[in-house]
Each structure stands twice: as C-alpha cells, then as structure tokens.
N, C-alpha and C positions, 0 to 999 in steps of 0.2 A: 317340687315347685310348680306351681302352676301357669302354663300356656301363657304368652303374653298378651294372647288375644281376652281372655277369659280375665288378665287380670287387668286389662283395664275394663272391661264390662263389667265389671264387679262396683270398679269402684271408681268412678266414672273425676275424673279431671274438668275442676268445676274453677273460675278462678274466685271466688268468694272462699276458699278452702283455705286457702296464703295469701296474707296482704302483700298489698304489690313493694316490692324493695327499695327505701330511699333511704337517707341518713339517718330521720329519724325513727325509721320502723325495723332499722337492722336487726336491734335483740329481737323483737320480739317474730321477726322475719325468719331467721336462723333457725331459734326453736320451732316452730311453726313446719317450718320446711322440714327439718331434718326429723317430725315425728310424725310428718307424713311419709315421707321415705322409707321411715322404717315400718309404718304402718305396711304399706307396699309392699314390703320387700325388696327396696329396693338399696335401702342402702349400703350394699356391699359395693355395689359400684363404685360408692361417691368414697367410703374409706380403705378402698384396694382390697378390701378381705377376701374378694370373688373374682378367682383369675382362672379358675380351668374352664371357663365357660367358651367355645370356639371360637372364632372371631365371625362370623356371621351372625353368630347370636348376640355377642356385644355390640356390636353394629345398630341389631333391632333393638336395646333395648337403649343403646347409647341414645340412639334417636326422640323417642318421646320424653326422654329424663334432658334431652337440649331443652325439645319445648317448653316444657314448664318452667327452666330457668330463664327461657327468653322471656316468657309471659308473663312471670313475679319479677323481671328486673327492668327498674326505668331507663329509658332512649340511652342516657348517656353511658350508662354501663356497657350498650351491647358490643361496643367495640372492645371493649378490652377481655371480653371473653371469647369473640370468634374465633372459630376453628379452634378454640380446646376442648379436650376431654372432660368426662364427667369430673373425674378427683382435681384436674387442674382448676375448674370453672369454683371449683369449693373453694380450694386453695386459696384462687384470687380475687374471690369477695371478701374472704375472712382477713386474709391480707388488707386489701381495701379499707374495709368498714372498720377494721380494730387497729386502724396503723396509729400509730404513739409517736408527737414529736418528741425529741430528747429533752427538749429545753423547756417546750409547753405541752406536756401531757394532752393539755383539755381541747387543743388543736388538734381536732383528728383528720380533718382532709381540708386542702384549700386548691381546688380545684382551677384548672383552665380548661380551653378547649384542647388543651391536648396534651396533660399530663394530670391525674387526680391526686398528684401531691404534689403541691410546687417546689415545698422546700428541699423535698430530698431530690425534685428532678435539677432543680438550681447546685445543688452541691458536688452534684454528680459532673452538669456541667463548667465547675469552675473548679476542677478535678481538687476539693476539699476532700482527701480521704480523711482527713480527723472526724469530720460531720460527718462524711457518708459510712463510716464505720459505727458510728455513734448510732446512727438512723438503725443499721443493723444490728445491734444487741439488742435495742427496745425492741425490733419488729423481727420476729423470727417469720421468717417465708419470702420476706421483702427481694431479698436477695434473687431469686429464681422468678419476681412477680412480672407481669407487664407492666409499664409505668408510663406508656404511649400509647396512641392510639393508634399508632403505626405497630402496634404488638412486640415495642421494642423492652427489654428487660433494661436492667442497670448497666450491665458489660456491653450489651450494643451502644444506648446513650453515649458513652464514656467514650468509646472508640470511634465514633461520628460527631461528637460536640465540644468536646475538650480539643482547647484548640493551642494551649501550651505543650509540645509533645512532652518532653520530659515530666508534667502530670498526668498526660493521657497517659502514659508508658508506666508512670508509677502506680496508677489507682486502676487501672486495666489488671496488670500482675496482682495486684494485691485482693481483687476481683476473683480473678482466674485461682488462685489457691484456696479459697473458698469454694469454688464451684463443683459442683460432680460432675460427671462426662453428660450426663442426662441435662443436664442444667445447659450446661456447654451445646451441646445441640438444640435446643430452643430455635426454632425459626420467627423471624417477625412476618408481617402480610406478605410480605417481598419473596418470603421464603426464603432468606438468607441468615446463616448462623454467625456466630463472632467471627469466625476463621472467614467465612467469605466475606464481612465487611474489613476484617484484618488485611485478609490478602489485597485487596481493591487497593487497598490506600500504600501497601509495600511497605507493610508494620513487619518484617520479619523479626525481631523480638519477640510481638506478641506473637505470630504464626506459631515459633517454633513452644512456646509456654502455652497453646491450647495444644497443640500436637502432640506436646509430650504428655499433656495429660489424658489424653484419648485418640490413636491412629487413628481409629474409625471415621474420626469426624470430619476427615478428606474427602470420603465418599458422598456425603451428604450432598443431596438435591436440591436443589434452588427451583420455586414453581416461577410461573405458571407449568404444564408437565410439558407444553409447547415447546418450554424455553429451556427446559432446565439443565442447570448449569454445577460442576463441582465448584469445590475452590482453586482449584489451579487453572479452573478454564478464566474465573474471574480475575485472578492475577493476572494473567494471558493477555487478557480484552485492556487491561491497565495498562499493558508491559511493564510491569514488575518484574523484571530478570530477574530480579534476588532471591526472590520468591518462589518463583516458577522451578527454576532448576533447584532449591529446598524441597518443594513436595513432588516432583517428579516422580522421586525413585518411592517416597513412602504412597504415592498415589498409585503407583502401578503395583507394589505388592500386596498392598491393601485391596486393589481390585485381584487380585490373584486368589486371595481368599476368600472370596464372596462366593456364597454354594449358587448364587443364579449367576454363574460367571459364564456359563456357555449358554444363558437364554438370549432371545433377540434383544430385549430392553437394554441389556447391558451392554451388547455389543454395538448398539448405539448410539448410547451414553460413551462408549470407548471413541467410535467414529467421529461421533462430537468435538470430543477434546482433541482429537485429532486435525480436524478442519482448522477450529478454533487455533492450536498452535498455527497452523500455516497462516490464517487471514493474517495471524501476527506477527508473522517472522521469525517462529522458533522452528527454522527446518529442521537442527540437527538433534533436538528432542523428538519432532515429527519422522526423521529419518530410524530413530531407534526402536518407537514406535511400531511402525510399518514393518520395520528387521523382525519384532518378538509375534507379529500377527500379521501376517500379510493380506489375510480376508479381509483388513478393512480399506483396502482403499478400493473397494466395490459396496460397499456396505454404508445404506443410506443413513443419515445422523437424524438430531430430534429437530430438522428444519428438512427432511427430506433430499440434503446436500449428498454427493457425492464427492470424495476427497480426489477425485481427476477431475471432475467440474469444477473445482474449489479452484485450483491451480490454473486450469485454462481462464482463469477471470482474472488473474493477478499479471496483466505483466508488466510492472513495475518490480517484481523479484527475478528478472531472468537479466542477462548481460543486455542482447537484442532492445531492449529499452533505452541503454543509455547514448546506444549511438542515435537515438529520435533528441529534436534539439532542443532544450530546456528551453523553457519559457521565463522572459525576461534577462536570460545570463548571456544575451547575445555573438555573435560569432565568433570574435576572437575568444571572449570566455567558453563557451561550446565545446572549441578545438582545443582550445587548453584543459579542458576538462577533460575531455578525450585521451590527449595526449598523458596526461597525471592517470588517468585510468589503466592507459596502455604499460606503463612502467609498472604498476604496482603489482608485486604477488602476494595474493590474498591468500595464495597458501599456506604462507610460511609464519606461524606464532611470533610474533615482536619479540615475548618476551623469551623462549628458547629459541633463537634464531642463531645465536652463537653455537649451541649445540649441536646443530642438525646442520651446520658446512661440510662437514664430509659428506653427510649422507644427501645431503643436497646438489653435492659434485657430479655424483652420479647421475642423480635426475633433472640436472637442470642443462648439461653439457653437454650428454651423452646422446640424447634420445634423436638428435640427426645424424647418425652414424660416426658420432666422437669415438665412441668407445671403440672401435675398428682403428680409427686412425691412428688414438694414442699408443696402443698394442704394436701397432706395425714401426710408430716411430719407437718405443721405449725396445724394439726389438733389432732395432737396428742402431741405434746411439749407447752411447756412455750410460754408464749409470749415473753418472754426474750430471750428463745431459737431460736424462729422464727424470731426474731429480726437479730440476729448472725448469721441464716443463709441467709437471705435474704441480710445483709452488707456482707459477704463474696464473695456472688455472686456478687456484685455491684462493689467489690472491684476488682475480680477477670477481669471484665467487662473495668472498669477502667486501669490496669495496660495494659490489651491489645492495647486497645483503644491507650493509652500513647506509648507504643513501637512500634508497628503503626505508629504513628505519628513522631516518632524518627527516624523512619525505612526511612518513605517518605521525609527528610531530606537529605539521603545518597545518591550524585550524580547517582550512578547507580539503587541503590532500586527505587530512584523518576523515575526514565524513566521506570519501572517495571511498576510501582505503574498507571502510567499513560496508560502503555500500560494496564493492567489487564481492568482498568476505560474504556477502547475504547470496549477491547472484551465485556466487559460484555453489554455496550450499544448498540453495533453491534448484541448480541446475544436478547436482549431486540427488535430490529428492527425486525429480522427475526422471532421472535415468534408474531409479532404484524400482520405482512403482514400474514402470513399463518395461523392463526386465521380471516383475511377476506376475502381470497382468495374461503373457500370454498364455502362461503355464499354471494359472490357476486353475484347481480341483473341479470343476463346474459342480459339480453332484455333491459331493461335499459343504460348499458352502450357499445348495440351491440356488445357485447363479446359470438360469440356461445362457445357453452360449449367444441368440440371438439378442437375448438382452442386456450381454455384457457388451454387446457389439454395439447396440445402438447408446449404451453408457457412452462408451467410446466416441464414437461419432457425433455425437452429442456435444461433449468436449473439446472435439476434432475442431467442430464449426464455430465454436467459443474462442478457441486459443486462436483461428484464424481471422477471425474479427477483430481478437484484442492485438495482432500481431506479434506473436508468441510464436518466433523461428526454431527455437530451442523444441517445443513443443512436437512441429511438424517434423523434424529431426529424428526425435525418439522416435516417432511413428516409422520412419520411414527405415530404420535400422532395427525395428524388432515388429510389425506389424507391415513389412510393404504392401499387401495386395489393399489396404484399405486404399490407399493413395492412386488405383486404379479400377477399384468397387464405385468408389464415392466421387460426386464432383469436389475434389477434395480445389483443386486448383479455379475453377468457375468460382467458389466462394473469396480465395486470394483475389482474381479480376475484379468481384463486385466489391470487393473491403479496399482494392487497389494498396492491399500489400505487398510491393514487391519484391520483399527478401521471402516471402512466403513463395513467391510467384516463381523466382529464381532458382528455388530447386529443382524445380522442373527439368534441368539443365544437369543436376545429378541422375537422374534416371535414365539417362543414355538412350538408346534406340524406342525404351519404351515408352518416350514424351511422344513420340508420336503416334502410338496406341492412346494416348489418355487424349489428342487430339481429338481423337472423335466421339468422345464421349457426348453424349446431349441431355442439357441438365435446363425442365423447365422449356422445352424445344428449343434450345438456345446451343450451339456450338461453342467453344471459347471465340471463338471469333464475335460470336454474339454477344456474347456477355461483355465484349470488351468493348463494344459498342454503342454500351448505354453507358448515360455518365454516371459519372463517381458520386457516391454519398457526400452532400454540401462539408459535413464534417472534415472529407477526405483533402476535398478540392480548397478549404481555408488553409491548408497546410504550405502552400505554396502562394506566395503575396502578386496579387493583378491578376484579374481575369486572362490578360498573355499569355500569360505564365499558366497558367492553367489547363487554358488552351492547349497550351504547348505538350506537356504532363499527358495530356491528355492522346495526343498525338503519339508521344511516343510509348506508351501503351500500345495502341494500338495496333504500330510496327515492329513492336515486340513480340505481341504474341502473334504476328503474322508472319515472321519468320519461323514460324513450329509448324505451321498450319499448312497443309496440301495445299496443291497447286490450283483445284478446282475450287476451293474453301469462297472463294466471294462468291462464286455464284451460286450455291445452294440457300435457301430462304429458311428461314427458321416458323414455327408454328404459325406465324402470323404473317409469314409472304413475304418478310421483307429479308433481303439482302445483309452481310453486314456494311457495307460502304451507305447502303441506305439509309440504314440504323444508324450509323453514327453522323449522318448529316443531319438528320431528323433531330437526332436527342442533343447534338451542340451548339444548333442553330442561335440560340438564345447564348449561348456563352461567345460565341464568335463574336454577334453583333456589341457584346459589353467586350470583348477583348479588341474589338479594333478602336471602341471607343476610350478605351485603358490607355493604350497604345499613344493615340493621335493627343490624349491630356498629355502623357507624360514628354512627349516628346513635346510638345509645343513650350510648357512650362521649360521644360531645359532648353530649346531655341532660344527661347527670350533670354533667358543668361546668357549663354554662348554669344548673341548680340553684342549684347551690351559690355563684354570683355574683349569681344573684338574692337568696336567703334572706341572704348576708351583706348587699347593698346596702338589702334592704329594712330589715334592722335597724338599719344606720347612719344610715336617714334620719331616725330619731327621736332620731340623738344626735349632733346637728350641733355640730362644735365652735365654739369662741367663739359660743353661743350665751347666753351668762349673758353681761350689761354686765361684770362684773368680767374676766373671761377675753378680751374681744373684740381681739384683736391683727388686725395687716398684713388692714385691709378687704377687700379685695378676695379674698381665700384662701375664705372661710365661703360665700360665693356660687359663687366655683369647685364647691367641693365640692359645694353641692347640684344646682346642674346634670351636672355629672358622673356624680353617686349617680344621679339621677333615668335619666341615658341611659343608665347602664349597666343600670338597674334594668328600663326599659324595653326595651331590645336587650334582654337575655338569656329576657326571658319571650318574647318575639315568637321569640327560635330553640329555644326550648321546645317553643312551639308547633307549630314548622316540623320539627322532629325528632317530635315525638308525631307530624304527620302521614305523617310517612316510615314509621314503626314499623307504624301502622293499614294501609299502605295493602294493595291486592287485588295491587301486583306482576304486574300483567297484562304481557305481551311490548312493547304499546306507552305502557306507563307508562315502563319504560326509555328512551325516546325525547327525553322533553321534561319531562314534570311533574315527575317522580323525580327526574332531577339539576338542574332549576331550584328544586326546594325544598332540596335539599342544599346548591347555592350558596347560598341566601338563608340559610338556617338557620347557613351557615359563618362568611357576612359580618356577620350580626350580633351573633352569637357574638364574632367578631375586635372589633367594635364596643362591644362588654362588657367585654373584658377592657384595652383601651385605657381606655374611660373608669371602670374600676373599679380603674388603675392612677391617673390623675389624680385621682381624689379621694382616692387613698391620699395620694399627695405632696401634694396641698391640705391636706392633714388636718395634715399633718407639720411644715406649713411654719406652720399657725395655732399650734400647740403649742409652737413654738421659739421663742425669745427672740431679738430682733434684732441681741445680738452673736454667736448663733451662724447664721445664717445663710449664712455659708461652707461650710457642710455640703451645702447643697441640690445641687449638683453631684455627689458620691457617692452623694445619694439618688434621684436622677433616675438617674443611671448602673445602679444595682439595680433600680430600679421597671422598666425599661427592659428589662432580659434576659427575663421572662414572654412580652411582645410581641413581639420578637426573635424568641424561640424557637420563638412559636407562630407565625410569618410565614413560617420558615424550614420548618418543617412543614407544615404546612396551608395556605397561598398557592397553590404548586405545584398540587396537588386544585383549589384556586377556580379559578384560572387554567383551567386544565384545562377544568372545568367552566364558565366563562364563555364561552370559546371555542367548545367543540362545541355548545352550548346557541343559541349570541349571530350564531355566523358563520353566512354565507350561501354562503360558497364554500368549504367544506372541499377539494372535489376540483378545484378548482381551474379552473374555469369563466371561459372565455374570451367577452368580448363583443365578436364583432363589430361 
C-alpha cells in the first residue's frame, strides 16, 4: 500500500470531486463518496475490514478521511458527527439521510436546532416505547445514532427527558436489551455514558441493567481529561448512596484488572475518586479505600488535590465544628443541640443495637477501671450478689441504648444523630491516613521525604485556618517534631483559633521551647499582637467585646512567654505591648463608643421603670379598707414595685458608670464588661418585677368573677420579658462567660 504522503499527491483532494452533502444530494453524495474511497484506498477504514494497521497509523489516515467528511457535509451536520470515527461518521449519515418514518415513509427528516428527527426525538421523550420500537425496525442503526446535538444517542435522551419515571424505567430497559456493550459506552460532548447520566440522577435499576450487561463500563472516563470523572465519582458529587455503595465493590475489581493498573494515570484517577468520596461524605468507603492502597493519600488526583489537603478544607466533617455556634439556631437551641449531641452514640447501629448489649457492657462501663472494680466486688459477694450487680449494669446499658434509640426518632436529634455518625467516621479517616503517612515507602511510591513534609505542612496550615482540632491532634500523636519545626501555633494566634492554640498546654515543658520560635520576625507574642482577621473578630457581637477577645489573647499567650518577652522588638522595632496598641487603636476607639450607645440606650429604660415604679409606690392599690380585695395581691405589688424600683436605680448606676469611664485598653478586659453584665441583669431584674406588679395591680382591681381573665393577662405581661430575653441574654451570656471562665482556650490539666 502506498505512503500516505504519496497517496494523497497522487491524487490530490479537490472539493468539486464530491458534491457537497444536503437532503437532496444524499444518493447521489453516497455514491460519489464511497467510490472515491475506494478509488483511494481508503475504504477499509469506513467499512472495518482494516484493523491490523497500528494506531499511529489510523490516527494519520483517520485524520484527512475527518476532512473530507467535514468538507462534503453541510453546517448543520457537523455536530452530530464530532469526535466520531471514520465507520461511525458513515454509520450516522446513512442513519441520518435514510431514516423511514413508520407511519410516513416519505418523511425522511424534519429537523430542529437540536434534534434531525423530531419524531423519533419527541417519542423517545414521551417515553412512547410502541413508537420508539416502531422507529427502530424501520431504521436499522437508529438505535446506536446520535440524535442531538449534544452527541446524545436514544438511551441518554430517555434517561434525561422522560420525566414519568416508570416510562423512563421502562423504555430505558427495553433500550438497554438491545444495546451492545459498545453501544453502551457511547459518550455524548460531555463525555458521559448512560451509567454516568444513570448514576447522577440515582436510577439504580437502570445502573444495575447497564452493569450487568458490561462491568467495564464503570471505568469509563468522563472528559474534559481535566476533569475526568467514573461513574461512581458522579453518583458521589449527586450523593446517591444507593448507588455509590452498588458500584463500589464492582469499581474497585474492575480497576484491579486494568493492565495500566500500576501507571500514574490510574492512580490518579483512583486518588480522584478518593477525594471525590471524602468532599462527599462517603468516609467509610474512603476509609477502605485507603486500607487496600495506602500510596494514595499522597498521590495528586486530576485537579492536582491531595487527599490530606482535601480533609484539612472540610471542617464541617470533624466533631470540633459543632461546638462553633450555628447560625440562626440561637443560644438556648446551640446548647441543646450540644447537649443532644453529647447523649448520642454514633457508634452503635439502631438497628442491631439489641444485639451488641453484652458486647457493649464491656466497652461502654468498663473502660474507667469498671472492669477491676466489678472482679473485686463479684470476688468478694454472693453469687447472687454478683448476679444483681451485673443485671443492673446490663440494665442500666439497656435503658440507654433504648432512649437512644428514641432519641434518634426525633426529626431534629436523627440529623444530630446522623451528623455525630459522619464526624466520628471522618475522625476515624484522619487517624487512619496519619497513621501511614509516617511510615510510608518514600522510594517506592517516588515520594521524597521533603516533599511529603511540605504535603504535610501544607495541610497543617489549612486545617489551622479552617479550625480543624482533630487535625492538629493526629499531628501531634504521630508527627510531633512538626509542631516544634513549624510556626505551627503563630498560625492558630493569626486564625485566633483557640482550641488549636490550647494544645499548646499539652506539650508540657516544651511550650516553652516553641516560645521562641520566630515566624516572619514575629515571636508569638508578636503575632498575638496584630489584630485578628475582620472574619475572626465578627464572631463575637460589639466592638467591646472584641476588644475584650482580644485582650484576652493576649494574656494568654503571655503567660507561656519568658520573663524578658515585651521587651525584645520584633523585625520592625517594635515591642509587643506597642504592637498591640498600635493595631487596636481603631477598635478601642469604636469599643468605647459600642459601650457608651449601649449603655446609654439601657439608661433610658432603667429611667423610666424607675420614675414609673417610684410613682406607683405611693398608690398601692387596695389600699383604702373599702377597695381592699384577694389579700395577698397589695403585698405582691409592693414588694414587686420596691425590687424593681430598686434594680433599675442600681443598673442606672452601673450604666452612668460605663458612660464616665477613662476607656483605658485594660478596662476592656474585666471592669467594662463586668459592669455591663451587672447593669444588664438588673435591668432584666426590673423589668420582670415591674411586670409583676403590673399583674398584682390587675388582679386587686378585678372582681372575683372575673378572674378567668388572668391567664390572657399574664400571657401579655409576659411578651416585654420574652422579648427582652431573647435580645439581650445572648450579650449577658456572652458577657458572663468571657468575664466568669477560666479556661476560654481550653487548658488542659495534667
């Protein structure tokens, strides 16, 4: 056969050779084409008969047999032959140009902009298998054609436009039993096959009826090659659970027999789906994962991820997340959520939870030296005794178990319950990768050890950004020296994490070796002396407060820090006490002006509950023997009058002293917001008892058949206090807390 160079100089590609291809020059197009082809030599390509030729050579001659088809077929064609092969490209003009309606023969195409046969693309979507079978006996090839211009065949349409499931499900199957595995594999422009638009939508019916008819077609690629994706990754990205754990096991033995199973491509394409499970949520497939290959959570994916950088970005999957306070589910819901959090064992399966009480006795009772205790009592009593106490424990075991399981019932506890079940699996992941991280192969999986460090630390600085405790934890139980290599703690100061900051406090004597570390000419003293990222410092409500936050930072990590620590200067000259006068200047002057609003605002109330209460006490009802009704109300009311009269002048006073004060940087600290609590509470403490002696008042006034009233009256007295609870608590809270606690950062006692 002759050079391909040679055979096109011979015979040179002219386009007046073949008219150009439209409806009506098809015959005479066809023939034309196909005995220039053969003229060529070339049409063994277009009818398969020429297959030992190598693939670099199909390649060259694939290429200039494209052109000519581009160049003989008109605009609207060109889409629905991109990116096919020469035999396809034949296939689906002939298809095309010779399709036969069933009902009107002489109907050969009635085209839109995005489908060159309406009626069979209308049949398909109004999942008519009668017609769409019909369509297929007349048109042999139809079946395997493109029939969009998104490169979609029949069985994608079906699966994306049929919007009755039960005919998408029927004419899908009845699709799929027709089809060859070849057919089955078909990508559209997206580069997605049936199984991946199957899997997306959480058709597991159809999943498991392309699967059975060809494993292979798990593996299959989805382009861009940037992007690309199996099917179980696109389940993944949907969360299809039903799906996902379906092609699990047939995706991972299917990659087991791939002969490029140990090239880099594949590994990842493994790494990939690996990420991909975790952005999702699927740790305990990501955990098993990791268990059969442990080279890949170093091993970059097709976005350049690394599966420990993947995790240090998520932390919403770790416990450490749910104690940060949800947005909009306010305080008392916060603490309840907490508290529901706190009761649940995310360990224990619902549904064999009956099961596993013995074996749960052990692990649930024992593990603070029960199992000692019970041995020495069961060694010294009855067996009768030992009997009693062993059924008490079981029982004890039992009722929790049960309320538990009662618990995980309640609309809100089950999303707890479910959430606790992710951290704990997510935290299960992270301990299992950094457990092989240390002791991975280096040479082996070309991983130098520098650059599995800066992997690391890479990660290190992500998870302490995103406040990922769990994270710096593993580090520090199977990697310590990083945590005294790296400014591992200057990065906690500048993110003003400080459950990150507080372990500090577990590394015993050598917190103060990492004291001296200098990161950026900065000592931690430094670094704790610029303020907090604006993100950091909204976390906490009033510039005061802030302030305060701020403060106590400060004197936090100034209690780690040597004796001579303020006076050394950092790169730039200055001090740390400089430094932080310098960088809060600006937040001081908005916290004293925070301060002096809110205090003034709660003056004027305090006011005006004093001036009313004071006036009332001189006009106690049933005070005249004529008026004197229900004894016991007249006494209410003066006691009442009296403490609210009294509260409101006392947070008068407590507010007048806010307003006076000098506002010095460590009045922020303690005095300022211990008088603003005090001035809050009894404020709160005024307006409660200046609602009781409203309703004492109310209830003297009333006649004792109307006294059914009191119930709607209580109910209105009631909303002021309410209102102002639900406002202003949150601030007290607030302020009780940073003011009252001792361990904000979370100080560990040995």
């Amino acid at each position: 056969m002759a050079s391909e160079e040679e055979l096109w100089e011979t015979n040179p590609i002219s386009q007046d050779d073949v008219p150009l291809l439209t409806k009506e020059s098809y015959m005479t197009w066809k023939d034309m084409m196909e005995k220039f082809l053969k003229n060529q030599g070339l049409w063994g390509y277009v009818d398969g008969t020429i297959h030992e030729l190598d693939q670099d050579s199909s390649k060259v001659k694939d290429s200039p047999l494209r052109k000519i088809f581009k160049m003989k077929c008109e605009a609207t064609v060109l889409s629905y032959i991109e990116g096919l092969d020469i035999r396809h490209i034949w296939g689906q003009l002939v298809t095309m140009y010779e399709f036969s309606h069933p009902t009107n023969p002489g109907e050969k195409m009635k085209r839109t902009h995005y489908t060159w046969c309406w009626p069979f693309y209308k049949a398909i979507v109004d999942g008519d298998w009668k017609t769409v079978s019909e369509f297929l006996s007349k048109n042999k090839g139809a079946l395997s054609a493109i029939i969009t211009t998104d490169g979609e065949v029949p069985l994608h349409v079906a699966l994306k436009q049929v919007q009755n499931k039960q005919r998408r499900d029927n004419l899908s199957k009845e699709l799929i039993k027709n089809m060859s595995a070849e057919d089955l594999s078909k990508q559209n422009k997206h580069g997605r096959t049936a199984l991946h638009i199957a899997a997306s939508d959480g058709n597991l019916k159809i999943v498991k009826a392309i699967v059975e008819k060809d494993k292979k077609l798990v593996t299959i690629q989805s382009e861009p090659s940037s992007m690309q994706t199996i099917p179980i990754m696109v389940a993944a990205s949907a969360h299809k659970k039903n799906v996902v754990d379906y092609l699990y096991p047939i995706t991972k033995s299917q990659e087991a027999k791939r002969k490029e199973v140990y090239t880099g491509e594949r590994e990842r394409v493994r790494a990939s789906l690996l990420n991909c499970l975790i952005w999702n949520n699927f740790y305990g497939l990501a955990f098993d994962l990791i268990h059969e290959n442990s080279s890949l959570v170093l091993i970059k994916d097709m976005n350049e991820g690394v599966t420990i950088s993947t995790l240090s970005k998520m932390p919403s999957a770790f416990p450490s997340s749910f104690s940060n306070k949800r947005s909009g589910s306010g305080m008392l819901g916060y603490h309840f959520q907490k508290f529901i959090y706190s009761l649940l064992d995310a360990q224990v399966d619902a549904k064999n939870a009956c099961w596993q009480i013995k074996g749960d006795v052990e692990n649930s009772f024992h593990s603070n030296g029960d199992s000692t205790q019970e041995n020495i009592m069961c060694g010294l009593c009855t067996s009768t005794s030992c009997f009693i106490f062993r059924f008490w424990k079981d029982l004890r075991l039992c009722f929790r178990t049960l309320c538990q399981n009662a618990l995980k019932l309640v609309p809100g506890c089950k999303n707890i319950y479910y959430e606790k079940l992710k951290h704990n699996e997510a935290r299960q992941l992270l301990h299992e990768i950094w457990t092989i991280i240390p002791f991975l192969d280096h040479d082996r999986y070309q991983h130098h050890p520098k650059e599995v460090e800066k992997v690391v630390v890479d990660a290190m600085y992500l998870a302490i950004e995103n406040g990922i405790v769990e994270f710096i934890e593993e580090i520090k139980d199977n990697w310590p020296q990083l945590l005294s290599d790296y400014p591992v703690f200057h990065r906690a100061i500048s993110n003003r994490q400080e459950k990150i900051f507080g372990l500090i406090h577990d590394l015993g004597p050598s917190k103060y070796d990492v004291a001296w570390i200098w990161d950026g000419g900065n000592l931690l003293s430094h670094q704790v002396a610029i303020k907090a990222p604006t993100q950091r410092l909204n976390q906490v409500p009033g510039a005061a407060l802030q302030m305060q936050r701020e403060l106590l930072w400060y004197k936090e990590v100034e209690s780690i820090m040597f004796s001579n620590h303020d006076a050394l200067p950092n790169d730039k000259g200055k001090t740390p006490r400089q430094l932080f006068t310098e960088e809060h200047k600006e937040l001081v002057k908005e916290g004293a002006t925070w301060m002096k609003d809110t205090a003034t605002q709660c003056m004027v109330v305090a006011t005006l509950i004093s001036t009313i209460m004071f006036a009332a006490v001189f006009t106690v009802p049933g005070s005249k023997g004529s008026d004197y009704k229900h004894g016991k109300f007249p006494t209410m009311f003066v006691i009442s009058n009296i403490l609210a009269l009294c509260s409101s002048v006392a947070s008068i006073l407590l507010f007048l002293a806010i307003i006076t004060s000098r506002y010095a940087e460590e009045d922020f600290l303690s005095s300022l917001p211990r008088m603003l609590m005090m001035g809050l509470f009894f404020l709160f403490i005024s307006i409660v008892a200046m609602m009781i002696a409203f309703v004492a008042a109310i209830f003297v006034k009333l006649p004792s058949q109307l006294l059914w009233v009191s119930c709607p009256i209580i109910f209105m007295a009631s909303i002021p206090i309410i209102l102002y609870a639900l406002v202003e608590l949150p601030l007290f809270f607030q302020l009780m807390f940073t003011t009252s606690s001792s361990d904000v950062f979370g100080k560990r006692k040995k």
